[in-house]
N, CA, C and O atoms as a DFTB+ gen file, in Angstrom:
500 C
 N C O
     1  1      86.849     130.753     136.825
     2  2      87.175     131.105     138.177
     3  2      87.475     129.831     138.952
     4  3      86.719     128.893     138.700
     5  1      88.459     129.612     139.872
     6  2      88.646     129.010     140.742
     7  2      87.720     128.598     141.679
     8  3      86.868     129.414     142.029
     9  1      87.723     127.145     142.298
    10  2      86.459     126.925     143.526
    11  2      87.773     126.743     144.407
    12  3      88.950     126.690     144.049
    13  1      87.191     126.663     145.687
    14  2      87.960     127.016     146.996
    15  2      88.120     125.255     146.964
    16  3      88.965     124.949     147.805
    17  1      87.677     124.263     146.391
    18  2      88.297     122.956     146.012
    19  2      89.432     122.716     145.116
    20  3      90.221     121.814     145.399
    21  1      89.560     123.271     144.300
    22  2      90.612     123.729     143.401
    23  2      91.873     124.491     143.502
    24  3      91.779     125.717     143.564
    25  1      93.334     123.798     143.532
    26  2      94.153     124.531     143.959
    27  2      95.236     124.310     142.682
    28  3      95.564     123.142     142.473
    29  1      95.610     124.991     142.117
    30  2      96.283     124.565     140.697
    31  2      97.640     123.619     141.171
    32  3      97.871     123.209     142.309
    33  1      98.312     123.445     140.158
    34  2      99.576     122.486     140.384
    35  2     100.666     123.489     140.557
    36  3     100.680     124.419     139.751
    37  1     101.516     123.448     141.418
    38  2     102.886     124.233     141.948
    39  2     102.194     125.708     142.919
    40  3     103.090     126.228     143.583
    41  1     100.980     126.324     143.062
    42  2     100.281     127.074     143.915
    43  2      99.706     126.291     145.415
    44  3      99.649     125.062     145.465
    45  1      99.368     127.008     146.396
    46  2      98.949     126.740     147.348
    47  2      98.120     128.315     147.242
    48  3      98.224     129.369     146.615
    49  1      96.916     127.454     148.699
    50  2      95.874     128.654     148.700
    51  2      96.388     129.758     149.103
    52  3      95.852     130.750     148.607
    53  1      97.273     129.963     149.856
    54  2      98.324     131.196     150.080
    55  2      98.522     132.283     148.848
    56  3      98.355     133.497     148.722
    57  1      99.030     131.040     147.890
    58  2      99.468     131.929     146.780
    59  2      98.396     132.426     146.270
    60  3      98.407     133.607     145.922
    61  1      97.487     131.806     146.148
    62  2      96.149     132.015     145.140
    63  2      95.463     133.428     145.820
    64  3      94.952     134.392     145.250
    65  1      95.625     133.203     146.988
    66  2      95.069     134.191     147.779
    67  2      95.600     135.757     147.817
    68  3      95.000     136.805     148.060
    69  1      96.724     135.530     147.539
    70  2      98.017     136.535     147.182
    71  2      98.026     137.141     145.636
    72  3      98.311     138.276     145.254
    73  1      97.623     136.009     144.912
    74  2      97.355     136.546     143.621
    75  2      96.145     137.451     142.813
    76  3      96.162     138.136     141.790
    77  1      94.813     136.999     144.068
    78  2      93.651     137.529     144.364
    79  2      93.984     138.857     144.417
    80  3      93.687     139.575     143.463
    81  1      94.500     139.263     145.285
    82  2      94.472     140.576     146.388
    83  2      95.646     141.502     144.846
    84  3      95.381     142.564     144.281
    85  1      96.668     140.726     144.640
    86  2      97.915     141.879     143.614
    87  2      96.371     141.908     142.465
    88  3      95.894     143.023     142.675
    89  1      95.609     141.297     141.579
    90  2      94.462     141.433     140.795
    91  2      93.949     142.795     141.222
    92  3      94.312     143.873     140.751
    93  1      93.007     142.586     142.229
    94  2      92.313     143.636     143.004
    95  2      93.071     144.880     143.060
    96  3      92.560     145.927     142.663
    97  1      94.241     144.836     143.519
    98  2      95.028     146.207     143.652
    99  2      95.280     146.906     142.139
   100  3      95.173     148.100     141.862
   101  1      95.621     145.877     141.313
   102  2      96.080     146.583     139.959
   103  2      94.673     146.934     139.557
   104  3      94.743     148.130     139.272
   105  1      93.577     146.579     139.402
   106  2      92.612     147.179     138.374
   107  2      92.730     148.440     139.731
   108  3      93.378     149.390     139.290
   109  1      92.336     148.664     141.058
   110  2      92.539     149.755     141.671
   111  2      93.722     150.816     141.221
   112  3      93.468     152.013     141.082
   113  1      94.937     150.308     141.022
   114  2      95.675     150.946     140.776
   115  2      95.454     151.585     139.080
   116  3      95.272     152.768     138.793
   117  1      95.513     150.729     138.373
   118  2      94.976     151.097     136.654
   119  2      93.495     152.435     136.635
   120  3      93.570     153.424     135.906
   121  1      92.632     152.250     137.291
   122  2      91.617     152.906     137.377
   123  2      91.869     154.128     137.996
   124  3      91.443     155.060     137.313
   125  1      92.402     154.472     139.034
   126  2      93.145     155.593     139.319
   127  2      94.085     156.655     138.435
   128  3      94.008     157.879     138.324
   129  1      95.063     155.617     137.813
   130  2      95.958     156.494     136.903
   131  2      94.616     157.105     135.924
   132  3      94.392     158.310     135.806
   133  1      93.911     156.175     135.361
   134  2      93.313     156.515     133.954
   135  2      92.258     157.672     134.577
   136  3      92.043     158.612     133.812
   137  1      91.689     157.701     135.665
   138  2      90.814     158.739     135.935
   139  2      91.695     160.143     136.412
   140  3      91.283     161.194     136.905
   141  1      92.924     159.750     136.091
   142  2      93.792     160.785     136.943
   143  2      93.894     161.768     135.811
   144  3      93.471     162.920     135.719
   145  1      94.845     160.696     134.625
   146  2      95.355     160.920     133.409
   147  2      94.438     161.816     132.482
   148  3      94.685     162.971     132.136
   149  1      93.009     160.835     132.052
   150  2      92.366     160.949     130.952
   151  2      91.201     162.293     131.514
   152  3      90.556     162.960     130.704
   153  1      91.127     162.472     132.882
   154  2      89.757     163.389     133.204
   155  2      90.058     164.249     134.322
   156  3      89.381     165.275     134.254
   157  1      91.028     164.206     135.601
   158  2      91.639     165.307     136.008
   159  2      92.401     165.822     135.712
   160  3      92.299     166.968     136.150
   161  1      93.712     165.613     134.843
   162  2      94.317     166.787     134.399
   163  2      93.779     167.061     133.350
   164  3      94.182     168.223     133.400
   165  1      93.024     167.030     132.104
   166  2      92.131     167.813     130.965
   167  2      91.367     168.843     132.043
   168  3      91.294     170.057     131.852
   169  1      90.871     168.225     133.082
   170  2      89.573     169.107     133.357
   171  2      90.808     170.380     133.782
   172  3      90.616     171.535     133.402
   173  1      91.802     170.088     134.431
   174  2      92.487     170.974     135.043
   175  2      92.870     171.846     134.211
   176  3      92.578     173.026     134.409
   177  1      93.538     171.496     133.203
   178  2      94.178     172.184     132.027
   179  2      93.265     173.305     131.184
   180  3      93.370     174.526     131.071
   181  1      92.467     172.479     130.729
   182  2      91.346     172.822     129.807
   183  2      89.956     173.168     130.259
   184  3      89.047     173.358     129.451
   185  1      89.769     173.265     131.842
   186  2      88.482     173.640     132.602
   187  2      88.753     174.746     133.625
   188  3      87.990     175.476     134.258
   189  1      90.222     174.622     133.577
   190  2      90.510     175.237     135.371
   191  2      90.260     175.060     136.221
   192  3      90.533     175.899     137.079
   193  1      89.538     173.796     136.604
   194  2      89.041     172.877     137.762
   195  2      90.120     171.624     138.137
   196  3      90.198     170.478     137.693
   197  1      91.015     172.442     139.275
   198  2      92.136     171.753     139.356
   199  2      92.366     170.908     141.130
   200  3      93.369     170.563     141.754
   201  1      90.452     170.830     141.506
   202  2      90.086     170.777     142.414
   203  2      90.347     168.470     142.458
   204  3      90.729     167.738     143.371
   205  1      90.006     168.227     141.356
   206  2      89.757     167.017     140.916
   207  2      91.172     166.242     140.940
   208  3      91.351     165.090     141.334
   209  1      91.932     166.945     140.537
   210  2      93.845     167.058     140.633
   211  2      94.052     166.459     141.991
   212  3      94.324     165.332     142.404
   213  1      93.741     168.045     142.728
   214  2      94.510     167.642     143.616
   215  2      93.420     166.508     145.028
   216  3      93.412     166.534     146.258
   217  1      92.877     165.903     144.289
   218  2      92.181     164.724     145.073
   219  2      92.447     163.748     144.577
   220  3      92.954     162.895     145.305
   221  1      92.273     163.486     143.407
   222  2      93.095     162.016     142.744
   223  2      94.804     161.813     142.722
   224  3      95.326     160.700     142.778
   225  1      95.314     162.664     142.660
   226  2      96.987     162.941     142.750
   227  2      97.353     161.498     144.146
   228  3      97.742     160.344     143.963
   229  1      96.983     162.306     145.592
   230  2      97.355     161.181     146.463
   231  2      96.430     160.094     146.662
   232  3      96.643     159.176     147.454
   233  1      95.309     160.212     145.875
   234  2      94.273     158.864     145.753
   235  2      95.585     157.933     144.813
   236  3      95.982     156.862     145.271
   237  1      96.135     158.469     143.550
   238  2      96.688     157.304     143.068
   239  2      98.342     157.135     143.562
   240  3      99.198     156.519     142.927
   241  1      98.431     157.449     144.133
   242  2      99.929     158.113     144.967
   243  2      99.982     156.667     145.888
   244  3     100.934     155.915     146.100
   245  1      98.582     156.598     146.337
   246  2      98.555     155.435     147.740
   247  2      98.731     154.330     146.523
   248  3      99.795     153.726     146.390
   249  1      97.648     154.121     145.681
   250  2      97.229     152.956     145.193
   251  2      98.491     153.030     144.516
   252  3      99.128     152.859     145.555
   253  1      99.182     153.116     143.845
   254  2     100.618     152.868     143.381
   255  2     101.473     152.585     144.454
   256  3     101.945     151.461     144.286
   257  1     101.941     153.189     145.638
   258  2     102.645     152.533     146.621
   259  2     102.109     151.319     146.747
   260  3     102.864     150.384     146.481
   261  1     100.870     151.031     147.122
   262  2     100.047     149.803     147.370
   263  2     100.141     148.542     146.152
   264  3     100.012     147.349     146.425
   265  1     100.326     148.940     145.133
   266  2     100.457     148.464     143.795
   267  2     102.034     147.662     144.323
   268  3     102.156     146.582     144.902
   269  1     102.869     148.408     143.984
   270  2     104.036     147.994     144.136
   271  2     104.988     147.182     145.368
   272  3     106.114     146.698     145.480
   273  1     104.063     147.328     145.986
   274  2     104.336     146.930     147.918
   275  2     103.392     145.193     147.140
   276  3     103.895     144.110     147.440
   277  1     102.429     145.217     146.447
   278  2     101.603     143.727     146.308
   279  2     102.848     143.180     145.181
   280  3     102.938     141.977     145.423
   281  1     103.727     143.485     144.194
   282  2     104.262     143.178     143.142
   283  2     105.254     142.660     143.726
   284  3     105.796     141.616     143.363
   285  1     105.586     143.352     144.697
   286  2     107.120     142.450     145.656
   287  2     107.156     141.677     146.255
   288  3     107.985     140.797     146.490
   289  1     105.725     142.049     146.768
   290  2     105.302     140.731     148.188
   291  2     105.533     139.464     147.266
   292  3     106.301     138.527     147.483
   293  1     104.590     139.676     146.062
   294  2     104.200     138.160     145.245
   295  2     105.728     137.607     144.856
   296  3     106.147     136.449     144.887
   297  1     106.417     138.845     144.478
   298  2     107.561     138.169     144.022
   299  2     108.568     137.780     144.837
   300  3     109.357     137.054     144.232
   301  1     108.848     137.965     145.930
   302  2     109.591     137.732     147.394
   303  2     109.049     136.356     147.284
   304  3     109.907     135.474     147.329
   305  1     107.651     135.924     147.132
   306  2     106.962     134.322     147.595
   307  2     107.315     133.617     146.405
   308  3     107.032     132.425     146.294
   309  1     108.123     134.474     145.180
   310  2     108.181     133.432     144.652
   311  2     107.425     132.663     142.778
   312  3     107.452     131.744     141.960
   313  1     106.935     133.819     143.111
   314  2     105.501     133.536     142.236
   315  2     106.081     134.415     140.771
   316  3     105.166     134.539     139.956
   317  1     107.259     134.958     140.363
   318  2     107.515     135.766     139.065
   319  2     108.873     135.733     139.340
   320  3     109.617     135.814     140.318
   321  1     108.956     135.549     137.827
   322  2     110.715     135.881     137.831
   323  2     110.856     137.262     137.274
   324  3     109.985     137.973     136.773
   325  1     112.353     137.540     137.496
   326  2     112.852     139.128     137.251
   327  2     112.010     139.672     136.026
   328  3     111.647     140.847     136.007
   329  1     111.757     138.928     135.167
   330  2     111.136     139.901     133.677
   331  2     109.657     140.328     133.722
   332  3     109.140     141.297     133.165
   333  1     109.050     139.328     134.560
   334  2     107.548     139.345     134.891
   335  2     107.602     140.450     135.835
   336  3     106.762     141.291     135.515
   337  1     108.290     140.796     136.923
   338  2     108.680     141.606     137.768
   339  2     108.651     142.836     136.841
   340  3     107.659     143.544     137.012
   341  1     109.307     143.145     136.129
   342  2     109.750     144.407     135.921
   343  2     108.640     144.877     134.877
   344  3     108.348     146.072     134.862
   345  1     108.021     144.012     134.022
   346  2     106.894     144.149     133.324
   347  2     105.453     144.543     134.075
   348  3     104.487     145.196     133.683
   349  1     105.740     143.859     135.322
   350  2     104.318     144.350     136.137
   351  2     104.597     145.819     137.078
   352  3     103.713     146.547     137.527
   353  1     105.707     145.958     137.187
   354  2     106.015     147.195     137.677
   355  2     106.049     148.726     136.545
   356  3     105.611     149.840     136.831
   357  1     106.720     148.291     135.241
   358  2     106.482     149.527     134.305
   359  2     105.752     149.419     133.983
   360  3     105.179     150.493     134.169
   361  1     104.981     148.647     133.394
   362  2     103.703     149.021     133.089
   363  2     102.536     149.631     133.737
   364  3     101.543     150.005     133.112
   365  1     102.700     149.733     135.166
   366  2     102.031     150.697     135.626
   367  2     102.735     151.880     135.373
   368  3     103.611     151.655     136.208
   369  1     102.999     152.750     134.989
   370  2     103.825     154.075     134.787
   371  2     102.811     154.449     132.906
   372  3     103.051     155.348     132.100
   373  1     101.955     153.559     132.843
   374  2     101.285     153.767     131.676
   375  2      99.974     153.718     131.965
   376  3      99.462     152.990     132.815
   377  1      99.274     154.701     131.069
   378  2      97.815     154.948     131.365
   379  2      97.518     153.710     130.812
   380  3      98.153     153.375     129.813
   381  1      96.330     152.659     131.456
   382  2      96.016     151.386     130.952
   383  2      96.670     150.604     130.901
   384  3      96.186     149.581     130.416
   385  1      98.069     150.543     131.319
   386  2      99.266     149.152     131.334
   387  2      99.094     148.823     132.379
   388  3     100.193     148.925     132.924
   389  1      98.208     148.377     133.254
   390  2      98.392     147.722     134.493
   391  2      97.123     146.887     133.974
   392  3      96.998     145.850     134.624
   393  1      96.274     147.035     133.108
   394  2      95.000     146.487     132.734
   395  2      95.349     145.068     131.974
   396  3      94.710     144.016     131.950
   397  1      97.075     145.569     131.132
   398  2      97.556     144.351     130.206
   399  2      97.782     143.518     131.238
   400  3      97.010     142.560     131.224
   401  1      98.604     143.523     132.192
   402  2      99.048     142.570     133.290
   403  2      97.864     141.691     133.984
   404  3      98.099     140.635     134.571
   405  1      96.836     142.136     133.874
   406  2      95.861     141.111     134.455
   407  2      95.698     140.019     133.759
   408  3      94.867     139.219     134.189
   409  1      96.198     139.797     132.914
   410  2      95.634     138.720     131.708
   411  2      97.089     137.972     132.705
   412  3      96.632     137.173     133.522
   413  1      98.254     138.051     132.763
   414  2      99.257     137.427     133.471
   415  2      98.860     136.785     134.602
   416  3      98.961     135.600     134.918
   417  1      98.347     137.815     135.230
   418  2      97.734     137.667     136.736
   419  2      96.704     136.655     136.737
   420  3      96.698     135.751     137.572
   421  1      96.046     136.746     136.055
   422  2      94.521     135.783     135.738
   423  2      95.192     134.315     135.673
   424  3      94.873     133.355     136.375
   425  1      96.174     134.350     134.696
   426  2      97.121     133.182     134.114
   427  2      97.958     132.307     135.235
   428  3      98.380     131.151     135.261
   429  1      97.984     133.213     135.978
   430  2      98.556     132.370     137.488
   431  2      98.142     132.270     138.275
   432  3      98.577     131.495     139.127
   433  1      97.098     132.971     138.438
   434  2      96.143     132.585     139.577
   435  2      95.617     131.050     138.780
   436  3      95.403     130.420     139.815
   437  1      95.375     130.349     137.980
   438  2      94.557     129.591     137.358
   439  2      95.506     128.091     137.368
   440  3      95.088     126.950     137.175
   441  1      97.068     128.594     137.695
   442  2      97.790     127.720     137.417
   443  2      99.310     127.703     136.656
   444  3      99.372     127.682     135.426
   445  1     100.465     127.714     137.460
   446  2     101.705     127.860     136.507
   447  2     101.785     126.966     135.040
   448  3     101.462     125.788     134.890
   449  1     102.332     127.933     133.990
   450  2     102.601     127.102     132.918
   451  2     104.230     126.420     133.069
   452  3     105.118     126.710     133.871
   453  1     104.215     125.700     132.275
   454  2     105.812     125.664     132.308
   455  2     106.769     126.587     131.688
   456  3     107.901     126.781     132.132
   457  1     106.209     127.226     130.507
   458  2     106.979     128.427     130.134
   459  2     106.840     129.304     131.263
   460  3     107.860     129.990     131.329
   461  1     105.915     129.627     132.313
   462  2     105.945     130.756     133.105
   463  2     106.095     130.635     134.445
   464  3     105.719     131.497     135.239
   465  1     106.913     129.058     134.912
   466  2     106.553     128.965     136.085
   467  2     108.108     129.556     136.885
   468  3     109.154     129.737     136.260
   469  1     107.988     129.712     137.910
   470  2     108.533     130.356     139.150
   471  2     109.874     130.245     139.016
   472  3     110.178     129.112     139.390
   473  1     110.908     130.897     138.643
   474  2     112.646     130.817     139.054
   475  2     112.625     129.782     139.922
   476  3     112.904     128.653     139.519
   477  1     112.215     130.077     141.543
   478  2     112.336     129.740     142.287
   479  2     111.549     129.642     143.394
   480  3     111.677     130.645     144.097
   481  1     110.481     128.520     144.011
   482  2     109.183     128.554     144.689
   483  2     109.960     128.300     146.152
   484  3     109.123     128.371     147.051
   485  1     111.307     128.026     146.669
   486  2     111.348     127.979     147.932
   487  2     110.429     128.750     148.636
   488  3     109.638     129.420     147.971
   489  1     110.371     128.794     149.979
   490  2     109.701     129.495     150.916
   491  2     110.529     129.107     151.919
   492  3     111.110     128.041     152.124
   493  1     110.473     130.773     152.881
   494  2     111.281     130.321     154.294
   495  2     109.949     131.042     154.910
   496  3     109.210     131.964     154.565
   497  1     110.036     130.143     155.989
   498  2     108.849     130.418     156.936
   499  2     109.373     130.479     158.420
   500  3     108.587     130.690     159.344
């Protein structure tokens, strides 16, 4: 983990802070689908308790807008190029593929590699 002394090379605390928050949203977002996927629709299907449905449906409805609203922000600042982009976006559309992307996420919050660093880090402010 990062200390608030520690700011990797080509990041600022901005970014780090930004990378924090897209983390946080995806396991939110991942945990949603999979409780959506794996235990309200069975129960629905196979219980007739379709009460669980329709409460997780716009529970993960938000956290996916929210998901994808953090994937743009990061990438608008700069922080992923087009392939990383589109990898962190489909893979949510999979039960547990938003769980693979944290290992990415972890990976830049910690510090750009040179194989993975930024198209382009301008900033307009």
């Amino acid at each position: 983990m990062l200390t608030s002394n520690h700011t990797p090379p080509g990041l600022d605390r901005q970014d780090i802070s930004q990378l924090k928050r897209l983390h946080l949203v995806s396991l939110l977002e991942g945990c949603t689908l999979v409780i959506l996927v794996c235990i309200a629709v069975p129960l629905k299907h196979l219980a007739g308790y379709p009460q669980l449905t329709s409460a997780m449906g716009p529970i993960h409805g938000l956290a996916f807008l929210l998901y994808a609203w953090m994937v743009i922000n990061t990438a608008s600042a700069g922080l992923w190029r087009k392939g990383q982009v589109a990898r962190l976006l489909l893979l949510a559309f999979i039960p547990f593929g938003t769980f693979f992307n944290i290992g990415m996420i972890t990976g830049r919050e910690a510090g750009p590699a040179v194989a993975n660093a930024p198209a382009n880090k301008e900033r307009v402010e």
